[in-house]
Every structure is written in structure tokens, then in C-alpha cells.
C-alpha positions as CSV (number, residue, x, y, z in Angstrom):
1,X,-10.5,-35.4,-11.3
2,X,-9.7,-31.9,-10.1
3,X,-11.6,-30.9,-7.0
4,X,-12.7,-26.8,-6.5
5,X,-13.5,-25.7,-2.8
6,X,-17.1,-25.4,-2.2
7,X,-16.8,-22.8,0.4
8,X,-13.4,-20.9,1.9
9,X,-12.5,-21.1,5.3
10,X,-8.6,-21.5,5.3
11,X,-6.4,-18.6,3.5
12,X,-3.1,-18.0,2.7
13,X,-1.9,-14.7,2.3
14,X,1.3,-14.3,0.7
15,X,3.3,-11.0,0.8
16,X,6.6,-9.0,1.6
17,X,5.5,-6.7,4.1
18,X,3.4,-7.6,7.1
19,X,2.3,-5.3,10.6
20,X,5.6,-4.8,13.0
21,X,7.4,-7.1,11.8
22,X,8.4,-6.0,8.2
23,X,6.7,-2.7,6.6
24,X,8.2,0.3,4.3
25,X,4.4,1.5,2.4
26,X,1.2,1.1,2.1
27,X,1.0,-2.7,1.3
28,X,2.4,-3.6,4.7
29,X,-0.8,-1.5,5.6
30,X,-3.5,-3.4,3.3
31,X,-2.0,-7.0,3.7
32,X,-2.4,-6.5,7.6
33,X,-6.0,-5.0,7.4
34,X,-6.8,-7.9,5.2
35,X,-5.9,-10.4,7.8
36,X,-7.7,-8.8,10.8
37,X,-10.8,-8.2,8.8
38,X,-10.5,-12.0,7.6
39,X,-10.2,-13.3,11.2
40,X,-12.8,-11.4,12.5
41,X,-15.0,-12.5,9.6
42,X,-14.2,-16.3,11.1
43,X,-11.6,-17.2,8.3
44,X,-8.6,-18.9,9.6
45,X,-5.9,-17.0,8.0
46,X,-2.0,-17.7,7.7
47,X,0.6,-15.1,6.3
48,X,4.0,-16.2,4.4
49,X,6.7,-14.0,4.1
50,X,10.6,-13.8,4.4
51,X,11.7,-13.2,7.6
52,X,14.0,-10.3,6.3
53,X,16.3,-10.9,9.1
54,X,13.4,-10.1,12.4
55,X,14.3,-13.6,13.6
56,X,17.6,-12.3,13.8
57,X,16.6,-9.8,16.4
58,X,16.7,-10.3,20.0
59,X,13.7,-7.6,20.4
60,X,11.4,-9.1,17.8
61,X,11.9,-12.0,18.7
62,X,10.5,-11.2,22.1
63,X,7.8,-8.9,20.9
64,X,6.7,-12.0,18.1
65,X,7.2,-14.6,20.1
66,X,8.9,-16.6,17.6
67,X,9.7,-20.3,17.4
68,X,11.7,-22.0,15.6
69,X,9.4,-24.3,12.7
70,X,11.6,-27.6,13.6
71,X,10.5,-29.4,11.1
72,X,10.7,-27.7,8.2
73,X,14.0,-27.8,6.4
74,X,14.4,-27.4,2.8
75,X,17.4,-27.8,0.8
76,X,18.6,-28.2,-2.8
77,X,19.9,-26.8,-5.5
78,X,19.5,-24.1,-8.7
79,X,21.2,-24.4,-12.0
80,X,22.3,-21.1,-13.3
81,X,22.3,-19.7,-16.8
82,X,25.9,-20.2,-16.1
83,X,25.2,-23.7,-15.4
84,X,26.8,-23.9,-12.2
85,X,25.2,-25.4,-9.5
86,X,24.1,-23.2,-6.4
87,X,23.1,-24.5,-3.4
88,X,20.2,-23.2,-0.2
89,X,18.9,-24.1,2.3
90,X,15.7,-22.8,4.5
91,X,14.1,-23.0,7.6
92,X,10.8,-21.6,9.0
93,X,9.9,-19.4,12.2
94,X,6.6,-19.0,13.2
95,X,4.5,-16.1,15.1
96,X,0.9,-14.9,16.6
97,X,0.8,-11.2,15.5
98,X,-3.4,-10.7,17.2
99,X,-3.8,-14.2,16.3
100,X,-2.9,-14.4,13.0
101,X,-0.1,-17.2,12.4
102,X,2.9,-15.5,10.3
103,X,5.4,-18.2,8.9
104,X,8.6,-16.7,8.1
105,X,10.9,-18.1,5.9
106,X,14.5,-17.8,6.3
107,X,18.3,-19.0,5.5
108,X,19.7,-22.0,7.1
109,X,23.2,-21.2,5.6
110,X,25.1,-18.0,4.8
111,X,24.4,-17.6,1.7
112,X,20.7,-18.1,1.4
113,X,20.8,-16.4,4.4
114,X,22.2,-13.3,2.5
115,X,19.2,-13.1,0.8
116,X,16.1,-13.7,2.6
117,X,17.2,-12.5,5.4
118,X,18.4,-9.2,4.8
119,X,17.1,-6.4,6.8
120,X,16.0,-4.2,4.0
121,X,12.8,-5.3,2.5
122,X,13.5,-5.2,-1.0
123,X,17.3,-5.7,-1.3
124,X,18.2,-8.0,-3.5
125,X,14.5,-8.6,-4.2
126,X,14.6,-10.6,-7.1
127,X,16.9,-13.2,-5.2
128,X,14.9,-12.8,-2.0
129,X,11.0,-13.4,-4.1
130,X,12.8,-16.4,-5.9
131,X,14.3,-18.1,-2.7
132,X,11.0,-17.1,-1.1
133,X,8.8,-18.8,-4.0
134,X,10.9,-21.9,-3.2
135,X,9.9,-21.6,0.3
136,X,6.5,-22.0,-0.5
137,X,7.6,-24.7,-3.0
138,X,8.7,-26.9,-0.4
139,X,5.9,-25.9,2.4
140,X,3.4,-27.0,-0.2
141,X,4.8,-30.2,-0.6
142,X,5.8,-31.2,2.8
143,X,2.7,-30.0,4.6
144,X,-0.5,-32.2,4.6
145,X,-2.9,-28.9,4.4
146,X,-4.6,-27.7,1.6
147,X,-6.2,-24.0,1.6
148,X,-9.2,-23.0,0.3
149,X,-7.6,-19.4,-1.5
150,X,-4.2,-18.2,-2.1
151,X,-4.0,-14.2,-2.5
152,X,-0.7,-12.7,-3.2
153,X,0.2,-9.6,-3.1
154,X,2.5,-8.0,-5.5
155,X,5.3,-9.1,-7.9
156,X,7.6,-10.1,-5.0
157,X,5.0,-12.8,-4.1
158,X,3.3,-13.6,-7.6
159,X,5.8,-16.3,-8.4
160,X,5.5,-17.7,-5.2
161,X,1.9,-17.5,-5.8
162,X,1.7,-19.1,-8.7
163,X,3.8,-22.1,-7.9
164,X,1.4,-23.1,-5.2
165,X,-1.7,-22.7,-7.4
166,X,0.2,-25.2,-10.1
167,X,1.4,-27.6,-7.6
168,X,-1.8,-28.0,-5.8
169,X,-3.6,-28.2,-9.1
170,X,-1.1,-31.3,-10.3
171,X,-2.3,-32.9,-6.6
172,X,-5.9,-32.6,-7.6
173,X,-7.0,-29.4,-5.9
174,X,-8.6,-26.4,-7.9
175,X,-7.4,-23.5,-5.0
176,X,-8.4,-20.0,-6.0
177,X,-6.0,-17.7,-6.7
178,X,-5.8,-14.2,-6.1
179,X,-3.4,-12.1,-7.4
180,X,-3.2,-8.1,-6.2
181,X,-1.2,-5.6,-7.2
182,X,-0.9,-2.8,-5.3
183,X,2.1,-1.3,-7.5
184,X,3.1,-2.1,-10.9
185,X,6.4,-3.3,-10.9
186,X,7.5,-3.5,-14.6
187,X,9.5,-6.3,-13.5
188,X,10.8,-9.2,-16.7
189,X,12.7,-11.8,-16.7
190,X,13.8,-14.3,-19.1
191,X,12.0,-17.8,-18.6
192,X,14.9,-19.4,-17.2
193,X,14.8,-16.9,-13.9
194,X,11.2,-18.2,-13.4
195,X,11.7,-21.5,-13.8
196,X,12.3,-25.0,-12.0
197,X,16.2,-24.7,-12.6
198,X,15.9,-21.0,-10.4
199,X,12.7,-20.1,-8.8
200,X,11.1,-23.6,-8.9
201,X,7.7,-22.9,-11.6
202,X,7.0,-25.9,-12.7
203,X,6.8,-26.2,-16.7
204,X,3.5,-28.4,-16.8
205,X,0.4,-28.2,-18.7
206,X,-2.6,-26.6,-16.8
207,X,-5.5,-24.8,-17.1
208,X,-5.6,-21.2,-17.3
209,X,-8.1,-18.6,-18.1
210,X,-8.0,-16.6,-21.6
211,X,-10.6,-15.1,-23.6
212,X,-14.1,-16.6,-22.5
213,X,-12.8,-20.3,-21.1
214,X,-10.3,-22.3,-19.6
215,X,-7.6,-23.8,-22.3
216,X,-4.8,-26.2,-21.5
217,X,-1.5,-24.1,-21.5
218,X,2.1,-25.2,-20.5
219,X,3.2,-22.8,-17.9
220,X,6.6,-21.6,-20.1
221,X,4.1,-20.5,-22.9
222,X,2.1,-18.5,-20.5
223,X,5.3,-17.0,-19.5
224,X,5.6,-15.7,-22.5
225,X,2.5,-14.9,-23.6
226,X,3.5,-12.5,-21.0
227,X,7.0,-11.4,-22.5
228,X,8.3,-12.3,-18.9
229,X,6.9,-9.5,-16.9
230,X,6.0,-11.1,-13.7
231,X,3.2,-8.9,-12.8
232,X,0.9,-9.9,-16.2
233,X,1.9,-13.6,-16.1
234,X,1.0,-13.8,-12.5
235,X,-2.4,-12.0,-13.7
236,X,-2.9,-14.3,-16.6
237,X,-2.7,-17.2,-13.9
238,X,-4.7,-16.2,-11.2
239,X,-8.1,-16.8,-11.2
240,X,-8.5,-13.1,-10.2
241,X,-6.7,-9.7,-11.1
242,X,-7.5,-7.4,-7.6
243,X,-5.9,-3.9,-7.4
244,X,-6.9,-0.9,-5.1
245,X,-8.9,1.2,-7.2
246,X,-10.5,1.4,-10.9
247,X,-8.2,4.1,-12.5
248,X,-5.6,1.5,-11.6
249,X,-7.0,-1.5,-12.9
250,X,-8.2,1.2,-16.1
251,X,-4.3,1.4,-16.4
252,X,-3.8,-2.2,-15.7
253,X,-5.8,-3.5,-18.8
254,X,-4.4,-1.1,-20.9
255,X,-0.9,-2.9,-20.5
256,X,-2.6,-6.7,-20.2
257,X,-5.7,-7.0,-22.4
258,X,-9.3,-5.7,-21.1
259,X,-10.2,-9.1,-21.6
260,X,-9.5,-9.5,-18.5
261,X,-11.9,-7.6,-16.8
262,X,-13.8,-10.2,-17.0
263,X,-12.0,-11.9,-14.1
264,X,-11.2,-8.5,-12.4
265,X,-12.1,-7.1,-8.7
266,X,-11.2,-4.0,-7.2
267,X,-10.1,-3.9,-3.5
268,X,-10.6,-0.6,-2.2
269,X,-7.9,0.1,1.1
270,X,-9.0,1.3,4.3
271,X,-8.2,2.8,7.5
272,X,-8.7,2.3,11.0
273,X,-7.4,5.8,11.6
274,X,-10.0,7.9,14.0
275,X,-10.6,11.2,14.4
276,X,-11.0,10.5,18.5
277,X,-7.7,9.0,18.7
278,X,-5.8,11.4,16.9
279,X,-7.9,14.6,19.3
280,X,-6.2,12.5,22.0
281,X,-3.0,12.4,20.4
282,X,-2.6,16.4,19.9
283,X,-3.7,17.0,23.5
284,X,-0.9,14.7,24.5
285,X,1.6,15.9,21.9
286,X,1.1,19.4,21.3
287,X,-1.1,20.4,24.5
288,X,-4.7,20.9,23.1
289,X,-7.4,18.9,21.1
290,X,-8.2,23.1,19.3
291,X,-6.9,22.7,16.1
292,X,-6.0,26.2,16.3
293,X,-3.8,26.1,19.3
294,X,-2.5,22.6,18.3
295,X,-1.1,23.8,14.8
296,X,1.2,26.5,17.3
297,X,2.5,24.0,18.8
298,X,3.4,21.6,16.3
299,X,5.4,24.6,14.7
300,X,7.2,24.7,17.5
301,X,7.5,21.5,18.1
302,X,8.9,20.9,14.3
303,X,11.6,23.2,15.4
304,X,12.6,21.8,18.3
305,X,12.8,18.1,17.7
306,X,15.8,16.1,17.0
307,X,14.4,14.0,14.2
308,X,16.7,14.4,10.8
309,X,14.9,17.1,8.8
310,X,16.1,20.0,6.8
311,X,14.4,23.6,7.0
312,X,12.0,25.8,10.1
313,X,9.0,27.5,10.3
314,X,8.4,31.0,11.6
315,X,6.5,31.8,13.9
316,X,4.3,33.5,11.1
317,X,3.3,30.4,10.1
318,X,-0.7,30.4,10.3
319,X,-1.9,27.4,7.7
320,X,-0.3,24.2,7.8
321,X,-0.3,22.1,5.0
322,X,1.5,18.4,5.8
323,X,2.0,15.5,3.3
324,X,3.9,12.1,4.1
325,X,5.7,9.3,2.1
326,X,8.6,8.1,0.3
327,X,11.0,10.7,-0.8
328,X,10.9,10.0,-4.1
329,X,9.9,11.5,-7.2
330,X,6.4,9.6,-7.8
331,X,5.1,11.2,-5.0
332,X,5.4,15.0,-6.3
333,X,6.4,16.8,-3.1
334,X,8.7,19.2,-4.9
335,X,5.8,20.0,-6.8
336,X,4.3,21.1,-3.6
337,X,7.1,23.1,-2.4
338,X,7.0,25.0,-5.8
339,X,3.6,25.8,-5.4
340,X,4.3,27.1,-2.2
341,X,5.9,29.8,-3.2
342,X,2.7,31.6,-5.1
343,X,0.5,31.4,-1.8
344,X,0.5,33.8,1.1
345,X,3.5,33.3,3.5
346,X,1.3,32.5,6.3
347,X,0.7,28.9,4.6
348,X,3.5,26.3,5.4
349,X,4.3,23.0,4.9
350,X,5.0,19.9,6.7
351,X,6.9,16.9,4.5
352,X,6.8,13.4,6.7
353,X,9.6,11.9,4.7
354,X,10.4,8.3,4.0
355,X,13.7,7.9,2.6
356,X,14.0,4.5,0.1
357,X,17.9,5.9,-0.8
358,X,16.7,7.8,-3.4
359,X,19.6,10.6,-2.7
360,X,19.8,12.9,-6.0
361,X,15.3,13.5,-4.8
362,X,15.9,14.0,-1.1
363,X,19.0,16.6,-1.9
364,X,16.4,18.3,-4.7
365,X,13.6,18.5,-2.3
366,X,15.6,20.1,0.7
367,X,17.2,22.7,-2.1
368,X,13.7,23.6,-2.5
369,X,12.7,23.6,0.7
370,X,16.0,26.1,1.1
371,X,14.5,28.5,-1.4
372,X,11.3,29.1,0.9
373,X,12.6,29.3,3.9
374,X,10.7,29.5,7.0
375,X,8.3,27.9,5.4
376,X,8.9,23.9,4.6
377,X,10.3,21.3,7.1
378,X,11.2,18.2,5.3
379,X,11.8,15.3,8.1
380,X,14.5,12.8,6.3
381,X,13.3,10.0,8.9
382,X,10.2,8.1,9.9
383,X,8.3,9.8,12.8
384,X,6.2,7.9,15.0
385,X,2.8,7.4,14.1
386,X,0.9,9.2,16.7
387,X,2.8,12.0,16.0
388,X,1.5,12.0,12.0
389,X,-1.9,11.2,13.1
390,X,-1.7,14.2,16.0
391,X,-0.2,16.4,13.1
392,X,-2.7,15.5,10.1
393,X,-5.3,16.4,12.7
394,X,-5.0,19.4,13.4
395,X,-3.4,20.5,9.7
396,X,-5.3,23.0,7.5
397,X,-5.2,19.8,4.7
398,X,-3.3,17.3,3.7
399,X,-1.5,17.1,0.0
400,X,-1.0,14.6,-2.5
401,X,0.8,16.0,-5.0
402,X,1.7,12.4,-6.5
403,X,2.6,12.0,-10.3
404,X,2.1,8.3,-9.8
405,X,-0.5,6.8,-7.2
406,X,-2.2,3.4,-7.6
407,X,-5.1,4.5,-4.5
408,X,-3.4,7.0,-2.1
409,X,-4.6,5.8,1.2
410,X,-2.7,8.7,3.1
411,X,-5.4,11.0,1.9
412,X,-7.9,8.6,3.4
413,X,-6.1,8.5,6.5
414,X,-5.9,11.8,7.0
415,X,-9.5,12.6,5.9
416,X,-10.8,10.2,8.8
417,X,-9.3,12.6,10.7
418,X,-11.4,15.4,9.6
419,X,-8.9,16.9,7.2
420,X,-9.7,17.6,3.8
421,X,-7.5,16.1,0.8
422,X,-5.6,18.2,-2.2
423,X,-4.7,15.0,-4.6
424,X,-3.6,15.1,-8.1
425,X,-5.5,14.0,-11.1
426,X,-4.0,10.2,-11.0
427,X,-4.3,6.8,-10.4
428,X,-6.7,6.0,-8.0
429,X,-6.0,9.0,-6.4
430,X,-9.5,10.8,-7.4
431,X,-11.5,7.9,-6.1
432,X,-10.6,9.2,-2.8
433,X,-12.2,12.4,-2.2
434,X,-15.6,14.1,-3.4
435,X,-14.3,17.3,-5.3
436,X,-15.6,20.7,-3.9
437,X,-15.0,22.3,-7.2
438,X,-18.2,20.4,-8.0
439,X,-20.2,19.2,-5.2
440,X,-20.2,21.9,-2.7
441,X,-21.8,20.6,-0.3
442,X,-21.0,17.5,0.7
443,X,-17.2,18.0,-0.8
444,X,-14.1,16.5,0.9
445,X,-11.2,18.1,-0.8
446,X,-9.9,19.0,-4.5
447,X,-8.1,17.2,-7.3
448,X,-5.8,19.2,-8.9
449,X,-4.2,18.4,-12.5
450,X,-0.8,16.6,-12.1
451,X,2.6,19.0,-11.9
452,X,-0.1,22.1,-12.1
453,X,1.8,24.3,-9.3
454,X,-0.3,27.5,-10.0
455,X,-3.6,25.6,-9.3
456,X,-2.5,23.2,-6.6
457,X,-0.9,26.9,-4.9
458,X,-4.8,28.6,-5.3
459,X,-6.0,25.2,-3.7
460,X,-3.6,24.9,-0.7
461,X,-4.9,28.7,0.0
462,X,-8.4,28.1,-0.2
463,X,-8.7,24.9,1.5
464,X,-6.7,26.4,4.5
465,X,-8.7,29.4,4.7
466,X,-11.8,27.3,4.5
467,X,-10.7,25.0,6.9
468,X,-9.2,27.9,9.3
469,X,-13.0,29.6,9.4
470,X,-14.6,26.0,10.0
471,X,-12.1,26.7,13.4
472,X,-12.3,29.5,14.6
473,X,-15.6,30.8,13.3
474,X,-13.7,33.9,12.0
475,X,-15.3,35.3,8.8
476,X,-12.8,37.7,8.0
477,X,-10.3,34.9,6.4
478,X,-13.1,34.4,3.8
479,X,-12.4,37.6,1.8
480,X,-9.1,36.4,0.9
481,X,-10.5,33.2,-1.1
482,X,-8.6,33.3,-4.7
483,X,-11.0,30.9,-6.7
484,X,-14.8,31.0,-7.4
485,X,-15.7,27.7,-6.5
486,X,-14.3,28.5,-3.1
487,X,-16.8,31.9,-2.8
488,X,-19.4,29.7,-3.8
489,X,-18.5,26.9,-0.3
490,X,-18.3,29.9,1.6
491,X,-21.7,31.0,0.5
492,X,-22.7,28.0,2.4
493,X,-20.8,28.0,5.0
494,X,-23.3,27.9,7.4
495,X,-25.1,24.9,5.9
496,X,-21.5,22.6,5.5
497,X,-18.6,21.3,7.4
498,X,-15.4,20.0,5.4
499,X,-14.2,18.5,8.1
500,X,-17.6,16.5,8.8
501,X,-17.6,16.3,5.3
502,X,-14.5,13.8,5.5
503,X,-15.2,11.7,8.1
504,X,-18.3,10.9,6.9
505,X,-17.3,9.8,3.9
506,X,-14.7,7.5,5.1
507,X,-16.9,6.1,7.7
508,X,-19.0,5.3,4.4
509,X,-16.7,4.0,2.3
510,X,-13.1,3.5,3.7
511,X,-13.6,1.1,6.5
512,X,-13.4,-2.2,8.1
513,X,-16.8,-3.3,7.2
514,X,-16.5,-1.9,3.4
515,X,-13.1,-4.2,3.0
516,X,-14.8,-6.9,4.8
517,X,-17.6,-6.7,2.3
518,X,-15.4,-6.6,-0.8
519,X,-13.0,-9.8,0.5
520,X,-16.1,-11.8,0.6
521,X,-17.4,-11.2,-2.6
522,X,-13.7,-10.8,-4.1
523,X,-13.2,-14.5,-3.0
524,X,-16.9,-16.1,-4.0
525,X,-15.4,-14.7,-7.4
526,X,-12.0,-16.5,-7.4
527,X,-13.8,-19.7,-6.0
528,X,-16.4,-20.0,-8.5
529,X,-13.2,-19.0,-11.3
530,X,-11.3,-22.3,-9.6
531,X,-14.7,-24.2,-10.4
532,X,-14.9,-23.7,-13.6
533,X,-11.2,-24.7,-14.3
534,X,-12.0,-27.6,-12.3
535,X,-14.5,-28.8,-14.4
536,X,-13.0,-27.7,-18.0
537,X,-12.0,-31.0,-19.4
């Protein structure tokens, strides 16, 4: 007999990035929202992750208050394809991170230790997800708890993921799994990487949703069924499929079967970004809480910090335009810096870089910021993020020139600011704004087809000078508009505000209470799933 959970009370969220302790993008960001918006629903909620080496640090270990999890010690060994033997060993810290318990999982020797607890995120990830998957291996069979879901999040914690949901169901226990991808990963493996001899799957007949029912299916089979890419066999065992928008799942089915849609969800993300708080910010940062007179000041202030960055702005710099994320290729900022150069010189840009080690893009995007100079700063480091928040705020817009882009939750951040969104024609990307092109009145930026510079350049030029007259009330910038659709927001100028446009609509649909909404019934979803594989005979 195989008992479901009537209601859920207890989750585990599994993931690779978490809050402070360990974030590079924007699941870090989702997987932390999901876990305050859980507790303050009532759930009790733990996280499991690898410690990537925080433990290791004197100051986060402070700031985490972490202890030592004495009792957890698990050792033992993997069998190569070589066939050699290789041994590891893990241990367990524990934190409260706003009352949220974080277990992280790290090396008890030096050369498990080599993996999971590297500093970098995703070095050696495919070592780090399977020593991490044996991690929750052992905690599932040590521990006398049982949740009532399991989400993971992404391929770095699908196997991990999956394991629990198998071992639990072996015990008797039907627990709902959730599996999320925030970012395709295109990562496959031959069965052997996945299995007990390496990252500990157990090869056992279970049931697992196909077509319509539940069938009886050894794990190795579903494995591949799914040609080894992690991502689709952690789908085809979960009892639900989530990602962040429906362009995304769109692409999603197209590479797994729309037959799952069936057992499908979509997890918008969301912000707690505030237009008050980032006001506060640019009166504290660049002097003023005017738009106007802040976006002076952050030009100079651009020119005078000490961050790493390549290229300046003149003082002729009137619009800014800023964009943020990983230098990297997906993310299309030399396709902004190429439409840069067909707009007036008084628009400029701000890049708030993220370097992954992506060298041959970072020196491509600085030759291009080179070849418009005074116009483009590209910052080759992290700034802090009241500075980006201070900066979106009092920008003209913010681009998203992505050629890739699962949801985009930059451009949601930076319209709860009240700053209106150019995003590409991608992804999830056009889920994010309402298009002024088409509803003028209650529009909140402008998607733009992917890699088209000459409209994206007649965009960042409208948008700024729309944006600049919402400021200053001056008129005059109007006759320079370059597009029709924009003539035709001016025409109601009087009657519409962009940037009230934008906050509104994230206040609508981009919040705490819209994600809280969607967990729930995300989760009533995977529970009833786990019932009916409970009762499949």
C-alpha cells in the first residue's frame, strides 16, 4: 500500500542557488521568493543545497549562523565506468536564513570536498549535482521525516530530486514531486552517470506518468525514454513540469512531448523590488529622487567609480538606457550597443555586467562599446544592488535585448520601478510587458524582433523621449518621435503615464501574492498527481 499526502504542510526545496549564501542569476532569486512566500503562507519549508564552500568562510559563517549537522555522516563509494572504485564522504551544516532552515551539504574529505565545496556555483557541476543527489540519498534514509512535496529546481537538482521521490515511494510514501526549470540545460548522460554505481538512482520499478495513466516503469527505461538528458527524464518523473512562463513551456513540449501538458504548471517570477525604495536609493546615491537630476548624476557617477568597467559617458548624455546580466551572448547586449549607434547621441547606455568567464563575449562587447564612445559604460563586475535599483529608477528604460530568455525578470524588476521595458520577441520575454505598439494606453514598454538593431534603435529613442516628457513636462522632445505608434501615445499624453503604467502592472501580476497564489494551486496539482500514482495498481 502506497500512501499520497492529503494535504502539504512540510516542503523540501531543492536547488543550487539560495539568498546570500550562494547566487549567480535569477534562480537564486525565484528559489528564495518561493521560500518566503511558502513560510508566510504557514508551510514549514526546508532548502537543500551544496554548501559550495560558505561553510568554509569565517564571515558566512557568522552572518548564517551555521552549525555543524553532527549527526549526519555519509560515506561510501562509486564504481566508475573505469571500474575503479572512488570513495566520499559528506557531512551537513545547517542555517536560519529569515527562518527558513538551509541544510548544506558538504565534503568530509579532500576530495569530495573538491567538489561540493567549491566556491564557484557551477564548477564542476556535474560532479557537484551527483555528489549532491547522494546527499539527499543518504538524508532520505537516515532521517525519520517524510515531506509532503519535493520541488527541484533545475537540472543541477533533478537527479537529486528524483532519487528522493523513488526512495520514498519504495518506503510506502506517494510525495509529490515538482520539477522546475528555469533554464534548459541540454545536459545527457549515459545511464551509468545516473545511476546507483555514480549518482545513486535507484534502477527499480515504479510508477510514472505517461500518456493518460500511471504505468509501471523501471527507472533505467525511463532514462532512456529520455535519451539521457536530465532535464526530460527529471520531467517525465515528476508529477509536475513548472517553468516561468508559457512561451517556455511552448518550447519545452516541443523538445518532450505536449502530452505533457497535461501535468504542466507555469510559475510566473516575481519581485519585491519598489518603486519607494529605489526613490530612496537615488536620493542617497545620486542626490535627488527627480529622475531628471538623478540621471546627471549617475553619469557622473559612472565615470567616477572604481568598479571594473570599460568605456564613459559625456556630459551630452541626456537619455539613459541601462540593461543588466551575464556577459554572455544569450543575453544580446551587443545587439544593443549596435543599435546604439542609429539613435541620437544624446541616448546612452548603461551595461550592469555579470561576468560567468565568458572572455571571447566580454572582449567583443567592450570593442563595441569602443566604437561609440562616450556613449556605453560596460561594468565587468557586480555592483551592489541598491545601486542597480537607484540606476533602473531613474533610467529613461530598461533593455532586454536577449536572444534567449526563459521569463526575464530584470524587465519586471525594473518596471516596478516605474520604468518601462524594451524586450525581444523571445521566450517568456513578451509575457512581461503590455506592448505600446498596440495598447496605447495602458502600455508598459515594447517587444522588439530578436537581433533587429534598426527597430530596437527607433524604440530606445522613442521610449526615452516619452519617458523624458512624462518628467519634465517638456513638450518640445515630442516632435522628435521617429515611429507612428509613438505620435499616436503622445496624442494621449495627457490621458497616460508609462511609468504608472508599469507599476501597476506588476503590482497586478508580478508579486508576492500572485506567486503565493500559483504555489498553492501548483502544489494541489502535484498532490492530487501523487494520488493517483498512489492508487494505480
Amino acid at each position: 500500500m502506497i500512501i499520497a499526502p492529503s494535504s502539504i504542510k512540510n516542503i523540501w526545496l531543492l536547488t543550487f542557488e539560495f539568498g546570500d549564501i550562494a547566487t549567480l542569476g535569477g534562480l537564486g532569486k525565484a528559489v528564495t521568493l518561493y521560500a518566503k512566500v511558502l513560510k508566510d503562507l504557514g508551510y514549514n519549508v526546508e532548502v537543500f543545497m551544496p554548501s559550495h564552500g560558505r561553510h568554509l568562510s569565517e564571515e558566512h559563517r557568522k552572518k548564517l549562523n551555521l552549525k555543524p549537522v553532527t549527526w549526519f555522516h555519509a560515506c561510501g563509494n562509486r564504481i566508475g565506468i573505469d571500474k575503479n572504485v572512488y570513495k566520499y564522504c559528506i557531512g551537513a551544516e545547517k542555517a536560519e536564513v529569515n527562518g527558513i532552515t538551509v541544510v548544506l551539504f558538504k565534503g568530509l574529505d579532500e576530495i569530495t570536498g573538491r567538489f561540493l565545496d567549491n566556491w564557484h556555483i557551477y564548477a564542476y557541476a556535474e560532479e557537484k549535482a551527483c555528489l549532491y543527489a547522494r546527499a539527499i540519498m543518504h538524508w532520505v534514509n537516515m532521517v525519520n521525516e517524510v515531506p509532503e512535496l519535493i520541488h527541484a529546481n533545475d537540472w543541477t537538482s533533478a537527479i537529486a530530486g528524483v532519487i528522493a521521490k523513488i526512495i520514498f515511494e519504495s518506503k510506502g510514501y506517494a510525495v509529490p514531486l515538482v520539477y522546475s526549470i528555469h533554464l534548459l540545460s541540454y545536459r545527457a548522460f549515459p545511464w551509468h552517470y545516473a545511476s546507483c554505481k555514480w549518482c545513486g538512482v535507484p534502477d527499480i520499478c515504479h510508477r510514472v506518468w505517461i500518456p493518460n495513466r500511471h504505468e509501471l516503469l523501471c527507472t533505467e527505461d525511463v532514462w532512456n525514454l529520455a535519451l539521457g538528458n536530465v532535464d526530460h527524464f527529471a520531467a517525465m518523473e515528476a508529477d509536475i513540469l513548472a517553468t516561468n512562463s508559457w512561451g517556455y513551456l511552448r518550447e519545452i513540449l516541443d523538445k518532450y512531448g505536449h502530452w505533457m501538458s497535461e501535468k504542466s504548471f507555469v510559475i510566473h517570477n516575481v519581485t519585491d523590488w519598489k518603486e519607494d525604495e529605489a526613490r530612496k536609493y537615488a536620493t542617497e546615491i545620486f542626490g535627488s529622487s527627480n529622475r531628471v537630476e538623478a540621471r546627471k548624476s549617475l553619469v557622473n557617477w559612472v565615470n567616477t567609480v572604481t568598479f571594473s568597467k570599460v568605456g564613459y559617458l559625456n556630459s551630452s548624455c541626456k537619455y539613459i538606457i541601462v540593461a543588466a546580466g551575464r556577459l554572455t551572448s544569450s543575453k544580446g547586449f551587443d545587439i544593443l550597443l549596435k543599435a546604439l549607434k542609429y539613435t541620437s547621441q544624446e541616448i546612452c547606455t548603461i551595461i550592469f555586467g555579470l561576468p560567468i568567464g565568458d572572455f571571447g563575449y566580454e572582449h567583443y562587447i567592450m570593442t563595441l562599446a569602443g566604437e561609440v564612445p562616450g556613449r556605453a559604460v560596460v561594468f565587468l563586475e557586480p555592483v551592489p544592488q541598491r545601486v542597480l535599483k537607484a540606476s533602473c529608477y531613474c533610467a529613461n528604460a530598461f533593455a532586454v535585448p536577449s536572444r534567449y530568455e526563459p521569463f526575464g525578470l530584470v524587465s519586471i524588476e525594473a518596471q516596478a520601478v516605474g520604468t518601462p521595458a524594451i524586450v525581444s520577441n523571445v521566450g517568456g520575454l513578451p509575457e512581461t510587458v503590455i506592448d505600446l505598439r498596440w495598447n496605447h494606453v495602458n502600455g508598459t514598454g515594447v517587444v522588439v524582433p530578436s537581433e533587429d538593431v534598426h527597430t530596437l534603435a527607433e524604440v530606445l529613442e522613442d521610449i526615452s523621449r516619452l519617458t523624458q516628457f512624462i518628467d519634465t513636462g517638456n513638450s518640445s522632445v515630442l516632435s522628435q518621435l521617429r515611429s507612428s505608434w509613438g505620435y499616436e501615445v503622445a496624442k494621449m499624453s495627457k490621458e497616460i503615464n508609462i511609468r504608472y503604467n508599469a507599476i501597476t502592472w506588476v503590482d497586478k501580476n508580478f508579486r508576492e501574492h500572485n506567486l503565493a497564489d500559483l504555489l498553492k494551486s501548483c502544489y494541489e496539482k502535484a498532490r492530487l498527481y501523487a494520488y493517483y500514482r498512489a492508487v494505480t495498481k
